[in-house]
N, C-alpha and C positions, 0 to 999 in steps of 0.2 A: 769616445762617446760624446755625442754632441749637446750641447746646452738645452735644446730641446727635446732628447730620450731624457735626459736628468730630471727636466721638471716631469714627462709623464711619469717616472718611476715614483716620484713622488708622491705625485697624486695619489696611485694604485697605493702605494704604501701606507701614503694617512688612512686612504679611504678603507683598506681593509684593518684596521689597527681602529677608526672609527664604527666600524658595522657593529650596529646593536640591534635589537628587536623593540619596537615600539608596542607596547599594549602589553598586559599582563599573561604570561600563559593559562591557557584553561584550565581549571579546576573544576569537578562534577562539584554541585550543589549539594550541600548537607539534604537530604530529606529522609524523616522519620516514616521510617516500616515496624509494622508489629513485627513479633517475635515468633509468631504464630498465625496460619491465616483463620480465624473464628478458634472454632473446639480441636480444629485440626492440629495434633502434633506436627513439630516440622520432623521433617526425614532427611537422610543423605542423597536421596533419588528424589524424583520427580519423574509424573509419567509424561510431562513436557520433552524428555529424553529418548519416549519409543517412537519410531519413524510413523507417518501415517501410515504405512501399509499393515504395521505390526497393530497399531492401534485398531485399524478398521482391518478385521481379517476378510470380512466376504465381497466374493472377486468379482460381483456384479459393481460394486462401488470402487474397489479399487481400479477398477477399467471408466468408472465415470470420473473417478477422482484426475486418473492418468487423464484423459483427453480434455476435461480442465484446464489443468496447470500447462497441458500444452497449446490451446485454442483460448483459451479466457484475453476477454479482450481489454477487461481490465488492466491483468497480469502482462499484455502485451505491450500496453500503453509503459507499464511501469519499465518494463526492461527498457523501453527507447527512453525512458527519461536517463534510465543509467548507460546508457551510449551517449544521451546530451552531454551528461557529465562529466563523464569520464575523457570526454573532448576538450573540455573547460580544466579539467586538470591535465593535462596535455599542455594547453596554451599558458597553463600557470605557471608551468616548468620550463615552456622555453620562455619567457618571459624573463627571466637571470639572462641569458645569451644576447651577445648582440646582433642588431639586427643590419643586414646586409643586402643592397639592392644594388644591383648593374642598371645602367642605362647606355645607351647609343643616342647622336645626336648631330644634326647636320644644318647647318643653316647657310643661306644666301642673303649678302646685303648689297645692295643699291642705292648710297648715297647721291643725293642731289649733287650735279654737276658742276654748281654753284657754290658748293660748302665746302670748307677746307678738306673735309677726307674727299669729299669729290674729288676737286683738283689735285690731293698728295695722290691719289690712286690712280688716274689719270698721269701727271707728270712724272713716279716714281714707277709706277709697275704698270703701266701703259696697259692700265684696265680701268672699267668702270664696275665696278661689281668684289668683293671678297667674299671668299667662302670660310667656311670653319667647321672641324669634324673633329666629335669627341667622341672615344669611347672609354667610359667610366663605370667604378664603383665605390659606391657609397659605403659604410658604416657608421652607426649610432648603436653607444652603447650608455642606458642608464644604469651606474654604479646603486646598486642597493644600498646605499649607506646607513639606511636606520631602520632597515629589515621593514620595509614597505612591502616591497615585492614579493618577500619572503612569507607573509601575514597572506596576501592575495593568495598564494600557493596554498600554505594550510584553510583558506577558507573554501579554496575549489575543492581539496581532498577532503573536505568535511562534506559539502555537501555530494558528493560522489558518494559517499557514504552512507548519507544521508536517505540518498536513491536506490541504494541496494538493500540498505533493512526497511525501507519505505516500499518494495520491492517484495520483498521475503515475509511483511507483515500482510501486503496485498496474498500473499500465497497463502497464509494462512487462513485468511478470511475467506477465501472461497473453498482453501478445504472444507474447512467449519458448516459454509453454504452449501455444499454440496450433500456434507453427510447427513445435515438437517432436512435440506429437501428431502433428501434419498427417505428418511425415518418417517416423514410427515407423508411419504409416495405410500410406506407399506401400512402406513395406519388409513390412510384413507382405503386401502384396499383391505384390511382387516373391517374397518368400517361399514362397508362394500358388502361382504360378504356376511357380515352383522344383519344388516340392512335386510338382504334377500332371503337369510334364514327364518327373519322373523316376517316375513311378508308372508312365506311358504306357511309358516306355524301360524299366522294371523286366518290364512284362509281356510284351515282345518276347523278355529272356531266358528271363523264364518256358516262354516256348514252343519258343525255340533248345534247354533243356535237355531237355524234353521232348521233342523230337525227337531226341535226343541217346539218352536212357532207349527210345524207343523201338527206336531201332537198337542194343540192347544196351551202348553205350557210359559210362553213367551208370548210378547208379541212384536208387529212389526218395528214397532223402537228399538226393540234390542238387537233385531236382526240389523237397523242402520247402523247402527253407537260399534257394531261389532264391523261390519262391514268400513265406517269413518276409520275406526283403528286401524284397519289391514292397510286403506289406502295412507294412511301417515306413515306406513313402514315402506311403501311403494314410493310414497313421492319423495322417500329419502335417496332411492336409486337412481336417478339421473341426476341430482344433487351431489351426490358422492363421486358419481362418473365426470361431472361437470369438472368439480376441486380435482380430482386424479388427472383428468388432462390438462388444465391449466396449469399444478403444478409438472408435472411431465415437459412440458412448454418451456417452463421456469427453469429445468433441470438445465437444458438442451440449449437453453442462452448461454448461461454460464457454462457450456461450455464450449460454447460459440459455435453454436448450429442452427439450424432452422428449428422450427419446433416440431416435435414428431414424437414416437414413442420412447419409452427407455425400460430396457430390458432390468429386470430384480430377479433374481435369484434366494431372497430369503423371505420369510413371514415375519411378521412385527413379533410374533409370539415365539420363533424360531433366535430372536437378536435377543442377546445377552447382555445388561448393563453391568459392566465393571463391576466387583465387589470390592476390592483395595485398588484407591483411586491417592498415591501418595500424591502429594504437593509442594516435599521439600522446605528449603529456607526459602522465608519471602523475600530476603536481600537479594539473594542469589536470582532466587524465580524474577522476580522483579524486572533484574539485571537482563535475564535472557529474551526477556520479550522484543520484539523485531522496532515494535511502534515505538517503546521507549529508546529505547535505541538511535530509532532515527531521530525521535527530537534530544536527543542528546548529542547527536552531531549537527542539528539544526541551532543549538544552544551552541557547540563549538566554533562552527562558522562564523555566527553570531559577534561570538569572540574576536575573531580576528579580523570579522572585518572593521572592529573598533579602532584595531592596532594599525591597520592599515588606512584610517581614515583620519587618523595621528598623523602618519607615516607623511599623509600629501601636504600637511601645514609644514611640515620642514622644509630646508633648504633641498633642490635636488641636483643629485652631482651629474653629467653626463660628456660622454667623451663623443668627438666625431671625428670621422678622418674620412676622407676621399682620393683618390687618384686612378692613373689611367694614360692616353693617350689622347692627343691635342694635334693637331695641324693645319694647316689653311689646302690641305690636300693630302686625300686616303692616302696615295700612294706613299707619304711621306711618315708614316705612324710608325714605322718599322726602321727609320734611317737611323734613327739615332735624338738626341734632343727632342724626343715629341713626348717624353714622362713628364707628368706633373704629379703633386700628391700634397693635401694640407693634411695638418690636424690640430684639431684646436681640443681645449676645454671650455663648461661654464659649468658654475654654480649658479642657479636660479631660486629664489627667494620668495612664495607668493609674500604678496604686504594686502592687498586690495581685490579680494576674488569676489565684490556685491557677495560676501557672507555664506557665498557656495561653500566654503570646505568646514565653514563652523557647523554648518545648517547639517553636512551631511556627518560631521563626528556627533550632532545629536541626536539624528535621524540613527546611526548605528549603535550606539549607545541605547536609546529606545526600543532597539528591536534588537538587542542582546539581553533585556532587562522582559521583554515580550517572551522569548524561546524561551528563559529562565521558568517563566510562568509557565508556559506549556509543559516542561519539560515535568516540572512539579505536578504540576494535570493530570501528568498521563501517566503516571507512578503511583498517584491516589486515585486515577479510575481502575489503573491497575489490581490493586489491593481490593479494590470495592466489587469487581469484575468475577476474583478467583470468589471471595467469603459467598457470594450473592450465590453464584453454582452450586458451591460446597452445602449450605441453606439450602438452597433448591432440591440438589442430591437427598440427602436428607429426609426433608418431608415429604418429595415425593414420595420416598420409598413407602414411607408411612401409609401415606394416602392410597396407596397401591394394593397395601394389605387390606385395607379398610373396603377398599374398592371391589378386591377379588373377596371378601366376605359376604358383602352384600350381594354382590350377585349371584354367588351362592343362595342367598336368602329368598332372591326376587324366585332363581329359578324352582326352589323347590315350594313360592309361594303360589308362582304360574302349574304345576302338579297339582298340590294339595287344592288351589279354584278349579282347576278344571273336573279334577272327582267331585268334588263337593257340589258341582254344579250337576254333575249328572245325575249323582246323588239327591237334589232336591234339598241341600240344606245350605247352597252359597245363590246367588243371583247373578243373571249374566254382566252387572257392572264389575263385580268385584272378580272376572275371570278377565274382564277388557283393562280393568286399573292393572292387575300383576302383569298381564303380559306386558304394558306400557313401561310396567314400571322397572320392566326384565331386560327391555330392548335399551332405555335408557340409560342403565347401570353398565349395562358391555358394551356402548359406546363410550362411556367415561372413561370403564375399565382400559380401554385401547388408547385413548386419549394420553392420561395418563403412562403410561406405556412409553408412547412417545416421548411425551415430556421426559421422564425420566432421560432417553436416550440423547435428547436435545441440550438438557444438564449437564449429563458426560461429555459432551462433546465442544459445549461450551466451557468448560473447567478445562480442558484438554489445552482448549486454543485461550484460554483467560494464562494457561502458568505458560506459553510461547508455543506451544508443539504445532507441526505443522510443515515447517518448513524443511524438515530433515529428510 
């Protein structure tokens, strides 16, 4: 073994006998979750765990949902980030390997006739001119000595990571958008048919008063006040149609189409809100959200690349060697004597980088102390996300009851005016107030409705569901 494999055995030797990791490994952040979300006991489930399809059973939405998640252009954007990514942790992995380049090379020289290689190449090889042809390969390899390179590796598998639940949260968001539009498509069209029933019932009065004015009992005021109502239940109809196509429009973006119509299959009074809606532990639930997730590999990254920005203030160790073929003529590479080959070492030291590597451990430092904070963010909007739902679920329901009472009330008030009017013991305002006040109530009534469904659906996607 020659004097020079001895010392490179050595080097390899120390340097893997030296390899440490520079920077702390990651630790999740303590952050305090209740025990409970609101009044809600926690449970062993969560309905975070039913697939969207089970969740939303009618097959008019799960065909909008499907052509979504397959066309959204959002979602499309996100999966190229996670091919950006996933290239980057590629590069991070062979980045340990060393790197190896061939070249070929030929040159012609033409020294002055006058200068000593003139005249030696002249009077010794009875030319004026030398040729020289190399064909060569390089390697350089940087020894990881203090887990630099190793730190870049974990910081590209983070954010790869990073890009797929950044990815899988995008997915759930436009679930969420889609089933909302979809709720807010059948209430406008329960709305809709609100609208035209009470325009139908408006013009009946119209004519009751009018028959009324003609047998002297009324007059032309009432016959207007009655006629002004019918048309406020009319100009709700292209109003209504307006909101249905626009949102329809809205649907058909998301999911990345032109705008056009969108087929439904169910009635707003036909969809069913959830009645045990579990929630689970909030540790747990927390945990599964897509969005905390990625800033908790966005907090890991973070991390390493603290260690790696460590990593560049030390010494770096790196090997090179080259070799190949040499001669002052092709034909001669192949004779025999035309191999060369070096190899060196260095160890390089920065002392004086104008304050680049301090500047950039604090700039990483900063923005590991930044994802920290988000990462806390988004585990406290989380928590605030699911309770705000579960409140919402709740009172709507309330308000629903209250809802579907009154209108009860209106409708049997619009009855009880309309006899009484014919009767001669009500006045034609008090049969144009019920009916306003009837059409007003079943618009709430559907309103509400929605909401309720919009509730479910955001508690759905507040505990992670969505992406399964």
């Amino acid at each position: 073994m020659t004097q020079y494999s001895k010392y490179l055995i050595a080097i390899l030797t120390a340097a893997s006998f030296a390899a440490c990791k520079v920077g702390k490994d990651f630790q999740r952040p303590e952050v305090a979750v209740p025990a409970q979300f609101g009044n809600a006991a926690a449970t062993d489930s969560t309905i975070a765990d039913a697939q969207w399809r089970q969740f939303f059973p009618d097959p008019a939405l799960q065909n909008l949902i499907t052509d979504a998640l397959r066309s959204n252009f959002d979602l499309q954007l996100a999966l190229k980030r996670i091919e950006a990514a996933s290239s980057y942790v590629k590069q991070a992995k062979a980045a340990l390997l060393p790197s190896i380049n061939a070249n070929a090379a030929a040159n012609t020289s033409f020294p002055s006739k006058n200068s000593l290689n003139g005249l030696s190449l002249n009077n010794f090889l009875k030319t004026d001119h030398i040729e020289d042809y190399t064909l060569g390969v390089g390697l350089s390899w940087e020894i990881d000595v203090w887990g630099k390179i190793r730190r870049q590796k974990e910081a590209a598998l983070a954010q790869y990571l990073q890009t797929f639940e950044a990815a899988r949260a995008v997915q759930t968001g436009i679930v969420a958008q889609v089933a909302n539009s979809y709720f807010n498509l059948l209430m406008l069209d329960a709305q809709l048919d609100i609208a035209k029933r009470n325009a139908a019932l408006s013009d009946t009065i119209v004519q009751m008063i009018r028959m009324q004015k003609t047998a002297g009992e009324v007059t032309e005021l009432a016959v207007q006040q009655a006629v002004a109502q019918q048309q406020q239940a009319e100009l709700l109809i292209p109003q209504l149609e307006q909101a249905a196509t626009i949102q329809e429009n809205a649907i058909r973006i998301l999911m990345g189409e032109l705008p056009g119509t969108v087929n439904r299959s169910a009635s707003l009074d036909g969809y069913k809100v959830w009645d045990s809606l579990q929630t689970g532990v909030p540790a747990k639930v927390i945990a599964n959200r897509p969005d905390v997730k990625a800033s908790e590999m966005g907090l890991k990254a973070a991390n390493a690349n603290v260690g790696a920005a460590q990593g560049a203030m030390y010494p770096t160790l790196s090997l090179t060697a080259n070799g190949g073929l040499n001669a002052y003529e092709i034909g001669k590479w192949f004779q025999g004597h035309s191999l060369f080959g070096t190899v060196a070492g260095n160890i390089a030291q920065p002392i004086f980088q104008q304050r680049r590597l301090k500047t950039q451990l604090e700039i990483a430092k900063n923005e590991r102390d930044q994802a920290a904070i988000r990462f806390k963010q988004s585990v406290t909007v989380a928590v605030r996300e699911v309770t705000d739902a579960l409140v919402q679920l709740d009172k709507l329901q309330q308000q629903q009851t209250i809802a579907g009472s009154r209108f009860q009330t209106t409708q049997q008030a619009v009855s009880n005016a309309r006899l009484l009017f014919r009767s001669g013991l009500a006045n034609y305002l008090e049969v144009i107030n019920a009916q306003g006040s009837s059409l007003q109530a079943e618009l709430t009534q559907a309103d509400i409705k929605r909401q309720r469904l919009t509730a479910m659906v955001d508690l759905y996607r507040s505990l992670g569901g969505g992406y399964q």
